[in-house]
Steps between C-alpha positions, in 0.01 A plus 500: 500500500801327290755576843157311726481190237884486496529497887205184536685275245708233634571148380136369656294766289226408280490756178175471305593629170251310222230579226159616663284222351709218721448666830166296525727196572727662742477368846372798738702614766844369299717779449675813666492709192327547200637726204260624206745698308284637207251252530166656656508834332258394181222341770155661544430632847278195604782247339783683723282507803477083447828518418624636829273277634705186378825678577382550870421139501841352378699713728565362879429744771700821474595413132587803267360562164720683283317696176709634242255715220528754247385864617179710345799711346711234364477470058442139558184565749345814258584259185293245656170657530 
């Protein structure tokens, strides 16, 4: 996935990389990718399914959504619960 984001970024792409509660004022349809690196792991199953939701919108059409989370086996993950 890393190699596919790397090969779509040129000098026109539009990176969505910001805190979940502002994505309510993003523009929909605005940007070409959007990264959650360790962002969505914590939400409840109906919170990441409106959270996907709001990602979809923000993205233009074939826009990529990278997700970077912990594993079920990671320390962090089992500490968490």
């Amino acid at each position: 996935m890393v190699n596919l984001i790397k090969k779509n970024i040129n000098s026109k792409t539009k990176l969505f990389f910001d805190a979940l509660p502002y994505m309510k004022n993003v523009p929909n349809n605005n940007y070409d990718i959007a990264l959650d690196c360790m962002c969505s792991y914590t939400l409840k199953v109906n919170d990441f399914k409106i959270y996907i939701r709001n990602v979809h919108n923000i993205l233009k059409k074939n826009g990529l959504l990278y997700i970077e989370t912990l594993s079920k086996k990671s320390d962090l993950y089992k500490n968490y619960k």
